[in-house]
C-alpha positions as CSV (number, residue, x, y, z in Angstrom):
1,X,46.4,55.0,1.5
2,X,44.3,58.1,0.8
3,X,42.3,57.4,-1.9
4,X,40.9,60.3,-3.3
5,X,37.3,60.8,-2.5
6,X,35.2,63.6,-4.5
7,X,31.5,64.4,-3.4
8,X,29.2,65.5,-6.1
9,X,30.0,69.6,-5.8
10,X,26.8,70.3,-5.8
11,X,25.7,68.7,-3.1
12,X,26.4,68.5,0.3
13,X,24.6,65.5,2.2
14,X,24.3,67.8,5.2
15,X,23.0,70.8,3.9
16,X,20.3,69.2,2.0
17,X,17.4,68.0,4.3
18,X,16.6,64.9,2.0
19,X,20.1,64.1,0.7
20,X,21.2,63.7,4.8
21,X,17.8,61.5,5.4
22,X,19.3,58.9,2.5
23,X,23.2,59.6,4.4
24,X,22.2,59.1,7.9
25,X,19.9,56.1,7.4
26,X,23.4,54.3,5.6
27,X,25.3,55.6,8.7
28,X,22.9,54.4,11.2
29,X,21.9,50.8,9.4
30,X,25.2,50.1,10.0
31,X,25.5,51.5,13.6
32,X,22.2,49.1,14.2
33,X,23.5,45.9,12.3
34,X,25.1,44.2,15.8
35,X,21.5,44.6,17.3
36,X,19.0,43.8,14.8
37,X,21.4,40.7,13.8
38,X,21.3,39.2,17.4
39,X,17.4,39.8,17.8
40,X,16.2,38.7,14.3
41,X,18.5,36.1,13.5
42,X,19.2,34.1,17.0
43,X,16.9,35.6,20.0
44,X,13.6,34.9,17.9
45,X,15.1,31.5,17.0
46,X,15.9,30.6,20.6
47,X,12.2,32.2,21.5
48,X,10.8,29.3,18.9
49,X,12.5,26.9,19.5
50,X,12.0,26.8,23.5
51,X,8.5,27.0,22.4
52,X,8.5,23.2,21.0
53,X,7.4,20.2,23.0
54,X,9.9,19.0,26.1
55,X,11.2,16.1,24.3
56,X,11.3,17.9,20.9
57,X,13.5,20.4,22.7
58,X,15.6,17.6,24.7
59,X,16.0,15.7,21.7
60,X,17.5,19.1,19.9
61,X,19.6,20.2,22.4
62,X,21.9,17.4,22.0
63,X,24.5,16.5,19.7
64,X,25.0,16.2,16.6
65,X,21.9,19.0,16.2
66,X,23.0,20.9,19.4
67,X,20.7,23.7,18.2
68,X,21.8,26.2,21.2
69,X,25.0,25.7,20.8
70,X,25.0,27.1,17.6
71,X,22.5,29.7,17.9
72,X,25.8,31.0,20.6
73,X,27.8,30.1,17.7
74,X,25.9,32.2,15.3
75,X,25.7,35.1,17.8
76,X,29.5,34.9,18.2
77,X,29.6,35.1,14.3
78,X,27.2,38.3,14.2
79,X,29.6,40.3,16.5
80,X,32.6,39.8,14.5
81,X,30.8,41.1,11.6
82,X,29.4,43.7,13.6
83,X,33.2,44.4,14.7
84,X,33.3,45.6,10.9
85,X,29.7,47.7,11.0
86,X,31.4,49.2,13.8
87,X,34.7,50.0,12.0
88,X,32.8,51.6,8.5
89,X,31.2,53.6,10.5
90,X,34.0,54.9,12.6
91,X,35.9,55.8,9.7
92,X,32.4,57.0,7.9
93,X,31.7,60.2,10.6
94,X,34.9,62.1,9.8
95,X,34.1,61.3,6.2
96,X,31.0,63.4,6.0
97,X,32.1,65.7,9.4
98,X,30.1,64.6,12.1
99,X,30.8,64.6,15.5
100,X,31.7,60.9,17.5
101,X,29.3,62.8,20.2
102,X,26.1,63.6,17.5
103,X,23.6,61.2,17.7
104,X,21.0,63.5,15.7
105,X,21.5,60.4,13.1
106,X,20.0,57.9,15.4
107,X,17.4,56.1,14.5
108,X,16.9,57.0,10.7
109,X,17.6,53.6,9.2
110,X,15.1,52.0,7.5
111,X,14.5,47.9,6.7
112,X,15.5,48.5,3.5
113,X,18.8,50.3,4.7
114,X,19.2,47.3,7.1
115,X,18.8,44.6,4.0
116,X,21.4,47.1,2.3
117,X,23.9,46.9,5.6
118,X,23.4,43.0,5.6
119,X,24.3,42.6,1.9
120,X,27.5,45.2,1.4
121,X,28.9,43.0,4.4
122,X,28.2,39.6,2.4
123,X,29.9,41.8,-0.7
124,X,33.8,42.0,1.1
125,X,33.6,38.2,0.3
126,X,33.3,38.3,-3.5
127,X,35.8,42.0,-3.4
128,X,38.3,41.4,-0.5
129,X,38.3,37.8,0.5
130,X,40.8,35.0,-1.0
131,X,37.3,33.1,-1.2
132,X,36.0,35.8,-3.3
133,X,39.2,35.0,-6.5
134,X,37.4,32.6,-8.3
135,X,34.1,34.9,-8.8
136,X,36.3,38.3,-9.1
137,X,38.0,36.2,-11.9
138,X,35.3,35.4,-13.8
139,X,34.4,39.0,-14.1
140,X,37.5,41.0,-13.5
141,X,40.1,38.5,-16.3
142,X,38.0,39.2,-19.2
143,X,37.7,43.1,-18.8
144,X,41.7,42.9,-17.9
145,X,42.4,40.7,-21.3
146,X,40.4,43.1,-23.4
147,X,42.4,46.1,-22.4
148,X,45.6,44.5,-22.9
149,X,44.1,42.9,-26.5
150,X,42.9,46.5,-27.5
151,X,45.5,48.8,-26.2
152,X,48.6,46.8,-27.4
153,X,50.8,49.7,-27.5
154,X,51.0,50.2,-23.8
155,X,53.2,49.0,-21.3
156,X,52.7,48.8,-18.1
157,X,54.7,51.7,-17.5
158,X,53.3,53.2,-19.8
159,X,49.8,52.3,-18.7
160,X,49.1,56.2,-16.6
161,X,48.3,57.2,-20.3
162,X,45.0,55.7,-20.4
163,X,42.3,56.2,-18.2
164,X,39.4,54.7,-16.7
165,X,36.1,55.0,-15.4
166,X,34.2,52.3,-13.6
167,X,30.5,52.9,-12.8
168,X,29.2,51.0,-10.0
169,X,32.4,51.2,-8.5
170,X,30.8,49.0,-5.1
171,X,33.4,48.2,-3.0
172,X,36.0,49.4,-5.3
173,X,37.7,46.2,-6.1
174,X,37.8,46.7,-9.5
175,X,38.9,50.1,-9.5
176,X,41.9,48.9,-6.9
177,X,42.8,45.9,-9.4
178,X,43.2,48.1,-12.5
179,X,45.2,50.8,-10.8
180,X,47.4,48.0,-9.8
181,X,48.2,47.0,-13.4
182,X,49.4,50.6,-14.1
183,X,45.8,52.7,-15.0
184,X,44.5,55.8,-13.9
185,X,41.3,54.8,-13.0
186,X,38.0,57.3,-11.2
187,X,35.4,54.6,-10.3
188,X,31.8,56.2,-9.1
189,X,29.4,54.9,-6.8
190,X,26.3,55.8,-5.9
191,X,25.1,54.3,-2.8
192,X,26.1,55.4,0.5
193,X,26.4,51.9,1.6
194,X,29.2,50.9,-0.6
195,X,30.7,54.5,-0.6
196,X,31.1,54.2,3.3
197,X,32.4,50.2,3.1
198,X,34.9,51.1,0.4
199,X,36.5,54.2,2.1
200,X,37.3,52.2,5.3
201,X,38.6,48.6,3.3
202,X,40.7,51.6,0.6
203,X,41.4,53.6,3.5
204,X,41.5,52.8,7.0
205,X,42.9,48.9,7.5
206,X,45.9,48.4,9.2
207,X,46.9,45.0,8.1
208,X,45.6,42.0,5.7
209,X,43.0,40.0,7.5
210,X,42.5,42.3,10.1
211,X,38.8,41.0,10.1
212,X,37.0,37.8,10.5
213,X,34.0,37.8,8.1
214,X,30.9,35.0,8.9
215,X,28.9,35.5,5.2
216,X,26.4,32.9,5.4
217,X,26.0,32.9,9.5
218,X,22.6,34.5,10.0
219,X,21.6,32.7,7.1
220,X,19.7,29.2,8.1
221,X,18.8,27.5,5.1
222,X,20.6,25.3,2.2
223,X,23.2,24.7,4.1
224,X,25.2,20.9,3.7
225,X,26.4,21.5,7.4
226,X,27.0,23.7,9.5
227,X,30.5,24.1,9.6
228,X,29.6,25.3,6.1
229,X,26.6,28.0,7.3
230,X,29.6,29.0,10.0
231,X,32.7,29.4,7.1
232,X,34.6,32.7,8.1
233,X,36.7,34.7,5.5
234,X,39.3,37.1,6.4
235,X,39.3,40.8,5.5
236,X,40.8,42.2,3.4
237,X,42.4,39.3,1.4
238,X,45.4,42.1,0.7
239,X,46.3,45.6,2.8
240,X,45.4,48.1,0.1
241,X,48.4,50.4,0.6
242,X,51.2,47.7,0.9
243,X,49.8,46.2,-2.3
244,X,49.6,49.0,-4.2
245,X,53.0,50.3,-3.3
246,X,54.6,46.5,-4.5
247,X,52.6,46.9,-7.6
248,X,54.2,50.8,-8.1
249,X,57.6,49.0,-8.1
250,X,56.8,45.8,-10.2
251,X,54.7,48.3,-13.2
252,X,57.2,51.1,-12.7
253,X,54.4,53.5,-13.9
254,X,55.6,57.2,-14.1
255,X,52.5,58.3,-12.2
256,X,52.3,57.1,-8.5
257,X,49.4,54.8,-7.1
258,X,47.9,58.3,-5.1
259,X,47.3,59.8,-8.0
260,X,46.1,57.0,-10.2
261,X,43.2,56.0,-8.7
262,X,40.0,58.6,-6.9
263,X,35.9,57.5,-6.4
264,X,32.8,60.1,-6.9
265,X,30.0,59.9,-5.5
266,X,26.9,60.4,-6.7
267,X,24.4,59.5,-9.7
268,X,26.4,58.5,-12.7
269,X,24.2,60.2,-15.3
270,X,23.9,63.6,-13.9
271,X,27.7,63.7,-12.9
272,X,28.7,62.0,-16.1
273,X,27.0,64.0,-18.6
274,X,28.4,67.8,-17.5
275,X,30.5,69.3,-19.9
276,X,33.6,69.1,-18.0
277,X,33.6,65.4,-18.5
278,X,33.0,65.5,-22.7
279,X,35.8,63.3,-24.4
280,X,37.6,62.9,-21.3
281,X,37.6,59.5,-20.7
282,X,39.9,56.2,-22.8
283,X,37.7,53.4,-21.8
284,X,34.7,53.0,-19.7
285,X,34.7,49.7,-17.9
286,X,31.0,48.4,-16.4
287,X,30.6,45.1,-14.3
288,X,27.4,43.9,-13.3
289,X,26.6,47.6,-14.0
290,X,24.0,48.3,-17.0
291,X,21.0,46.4,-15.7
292,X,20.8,49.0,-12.8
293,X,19.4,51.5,-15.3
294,X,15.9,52.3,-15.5
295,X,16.1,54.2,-18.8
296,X,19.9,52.5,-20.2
297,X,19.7,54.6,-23.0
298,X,20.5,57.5,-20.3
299,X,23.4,55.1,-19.8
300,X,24.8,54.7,-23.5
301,X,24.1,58.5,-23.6
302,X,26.4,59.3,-20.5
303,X,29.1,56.9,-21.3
304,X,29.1,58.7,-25.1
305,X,29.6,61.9,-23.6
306,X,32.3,61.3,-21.3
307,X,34.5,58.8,-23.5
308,X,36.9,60.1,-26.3
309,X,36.4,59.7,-29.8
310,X,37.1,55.8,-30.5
311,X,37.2,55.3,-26.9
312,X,36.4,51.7,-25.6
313,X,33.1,50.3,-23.5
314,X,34.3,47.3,-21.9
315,X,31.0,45.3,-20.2
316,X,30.6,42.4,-18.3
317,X,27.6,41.3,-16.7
318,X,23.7,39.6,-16.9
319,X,20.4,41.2,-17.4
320,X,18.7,41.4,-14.3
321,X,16.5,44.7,-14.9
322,X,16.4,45.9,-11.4
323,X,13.3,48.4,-11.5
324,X,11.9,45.6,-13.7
325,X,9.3,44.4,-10.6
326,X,10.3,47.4,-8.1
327,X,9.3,51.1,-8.7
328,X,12.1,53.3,-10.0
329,X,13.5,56.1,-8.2
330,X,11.2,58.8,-10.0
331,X,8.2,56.1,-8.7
332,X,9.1,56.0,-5.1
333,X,9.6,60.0,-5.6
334,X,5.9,60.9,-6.2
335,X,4.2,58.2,-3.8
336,X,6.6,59.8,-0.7
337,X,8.5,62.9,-1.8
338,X,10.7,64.4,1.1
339,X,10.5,61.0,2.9
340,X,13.9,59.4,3.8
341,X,12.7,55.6,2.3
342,X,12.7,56.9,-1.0
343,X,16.1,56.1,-2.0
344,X,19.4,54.7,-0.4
345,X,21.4,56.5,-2.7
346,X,23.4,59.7,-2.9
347,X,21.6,62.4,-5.0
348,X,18.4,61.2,-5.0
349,X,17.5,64.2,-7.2
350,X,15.1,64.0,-10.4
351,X,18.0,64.2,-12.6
352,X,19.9,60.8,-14.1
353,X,18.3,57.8,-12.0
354,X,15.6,59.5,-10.8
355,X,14.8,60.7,-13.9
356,X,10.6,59.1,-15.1
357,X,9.9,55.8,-17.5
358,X,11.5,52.5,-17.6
359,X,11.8,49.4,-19.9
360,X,13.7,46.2,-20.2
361,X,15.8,44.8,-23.3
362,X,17.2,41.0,-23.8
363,X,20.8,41.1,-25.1
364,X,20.6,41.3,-28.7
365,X,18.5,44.4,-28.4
366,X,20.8,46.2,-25.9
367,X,23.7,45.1,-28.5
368,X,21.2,47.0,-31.5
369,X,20.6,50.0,-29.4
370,X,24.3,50.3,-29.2
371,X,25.2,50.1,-32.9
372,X,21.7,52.4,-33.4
373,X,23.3,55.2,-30.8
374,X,27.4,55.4,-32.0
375,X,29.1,52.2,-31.0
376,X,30.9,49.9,-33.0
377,X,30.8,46.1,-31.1
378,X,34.4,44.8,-31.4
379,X,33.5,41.9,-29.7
380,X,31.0,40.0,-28.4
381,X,30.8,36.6,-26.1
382,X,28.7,35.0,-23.6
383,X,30.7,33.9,-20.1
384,X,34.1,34.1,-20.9
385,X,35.0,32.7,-18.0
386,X,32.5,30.7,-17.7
387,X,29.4,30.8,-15.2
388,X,29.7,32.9,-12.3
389,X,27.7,33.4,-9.2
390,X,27.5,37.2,-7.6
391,X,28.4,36.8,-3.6
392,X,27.8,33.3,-4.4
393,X,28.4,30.5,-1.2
394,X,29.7,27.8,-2.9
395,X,29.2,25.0,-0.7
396,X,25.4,26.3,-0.6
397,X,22.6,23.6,-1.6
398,X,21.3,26.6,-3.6
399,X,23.1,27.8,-6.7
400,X,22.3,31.0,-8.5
401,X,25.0,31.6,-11.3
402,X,25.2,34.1,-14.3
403,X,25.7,33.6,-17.9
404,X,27.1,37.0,-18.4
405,X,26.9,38.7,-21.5
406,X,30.7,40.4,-22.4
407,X,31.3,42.8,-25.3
408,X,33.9,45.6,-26.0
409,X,32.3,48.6,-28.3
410,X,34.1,51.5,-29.9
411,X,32.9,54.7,-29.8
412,X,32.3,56.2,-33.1
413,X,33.8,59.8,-34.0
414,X,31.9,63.0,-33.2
415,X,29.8,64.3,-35.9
């Protein structure tokens, strides 16, 4: 579909010694993900359970537990979602120019880029799964019904005319669904992770469900059954490029799909705030999105630089501080400076998310600080659309669901 990609231009992952520690530990938690799956999740299960008494183990063995016959099951599951690890990183060493034959990359993931390869491939089933509809809709509806309620005067194909950034683009969902409608939309993403996982699902599929997704698989617990912990999903619920170009015929925009929708990479605050993007920006769409902040007045800050005057800040989303019981970036900086576990992120500089101090606000004092810094609140609800989970298994025994907080603000004019 060629989605245009643009790499913070300062900055070249491969040139910079740290910056290609943070790259190639994405690259190779994903290269590892078939392995460590089948040797944490089933070979250490099997090694337990053979442990057990004789008649424990007889008793087990048959149906309806039949305990090694799923543990094959599960290990059938892993490779198929390793058959994906294996395809976003296929696509991911052109991406940054390295060699099929280089294996100077080997070796550099670390547990916490292994816990970040696990989750961004439960993520394809709340962004590109038919499964996924129910929570995208809970998130993605509101922000859609906002743009159409405060931007009555344009048609969809007339829609080219505004445009959109999304922070915390992950998988770039989001970023697809609005550039379907008719918007020019740049979403930005800083984790290597997602960046790799969106260009191949954007990029690189040939067909709809060209991959069989197990979520919950190497998950054991709060399961009802296990048809339920075994539930596959396929991937991509829709072909990117096919859907789009249906879309460009059905909005009849002016401006073609290719060059209504691009990703950046790198930290949203330093990128954000240059001068080349002052007043350049119609509405600034976050989901799930401000709680990542360690400092969110940085946030407000970047998002008032880079939208025009009266521009629109559509949120949706809880508070779940993320630094608020882990060490920020600028933290993990001065305990291990150079050291490649310091961040999973592109641009783990000292500017924007890296930058020192942290704090936490409830709602109604984020909603102050933005009246305090320029914004006028338009609109202001709890759930919309209800209660949502985020990569949520529905048929778990387990529920963790959101009351999200939604609001539209205006910017004010510049002074």
């Amino acid at each position: 579909m060629g989605v245009e990609e643009q790499q913070s231009e300062e900055i070249d992952p491969l040139s910079d010694p740290e910056e290609r520690c943070v790259l190639y530990g994405a690259l190779d938690s994903f290269r590892q993900y078939r392995h460590a799956a089948h040797y944490n999740v089933t070979h250490l299960r099997r090694r337990a359970f053979y442990s057990l008494p004789s008649a424990h183990m007889e008793l087990l063995s048959e149906p309806p537990f039949a305990l090694p016959a799923t543990f094959d099951a599960v290990d059938e599951a892993i490779d198929s979602n390793a058959d994906l690890a294996d395809a976003i990183l296929a696509s991911g060493l052109p991406s940054f120019g390295i060699d099929a034959n280089d294996t100077s990359w080997y070796g550099h993931a670390t547990p916490n880029d292994m816990e970040k390869a696990r989750s961004t491939l439960r993520q394809f089933f709340r962004d590109w799964s038919a499964e996924g509809l129910r929570e995208r809709n809970s998130s993605f509806l509101p922000i859609i019904s906002a743009l159409e309620h405060h931007l009555p005067n344009l048609p969809p194909e007339r829609r080219y005319q505004c445009r959109i950034l999304v922070p915390g683009a992950g998988l770039g969902r989001l970023v697809f669904d609005l550039c379907a409608i008719g918007y020019v939309v740049e979403g930005n993403e800083i984790s290597y992770h997602q960046l790799l996982a969106s260009n191949y699902i954007l990029n690189c599929t040939n067909a709809a469900g060209q991959h069989k997704l197990f979520p919950w698989a190497i998950s054991f617990s709060n399961h009802l059954s296990r048809a339920d912990q075994l539930q596959s999903i396929a991937v991509p619920d829709v072909h990117p490029g096919n859907e789009l170009e249906a879309d460009q015929h059905c909005v009849n925009s002016g401006v073609h799909y290719s060059d209504r929708m691009s990703m950046t990479a790198g930290d949203f605050c330093e990128l954000y705030r240059r001068p080349n993007y002052m007043n350049t920006f119609d509405v600034v769409v976050t989901c799930f999105f401000v709680d990542t902040a360690p400092n969110v007045i940085n946030y407000i800050e970047t998002i008032r630089h880079c939208l025009k005057s009266n521009g629109l800040w559509i949120n949706i989303g809880p508070l779940l501080w993320h630094f608020e019981s882990a060490p920020t970036p600028a933290e993990k900086k001065s305990q291990a400076h150079c050291s490649h576990d310091i961040s999973t992120s592109c641009h783990s500089s000292s500017a924007g998310i890296g930058e020192p101090g942290s704090f936490e606000l409830t709602n109604d004092e984020l909603i102050s600080l933005l009246e305090r810094l320029d914004f006028e609140i338009l609109e202001q609800k709890q759930a919309p659309s209800g209660m949502t989970g985020y990569v949520q298994n529905p048929a778990s025994m387990l529920q963790n669901v959101y009351n999200p907080s939604f609001w539209v603000a205006r910017k004010g004019r510049q002074r």
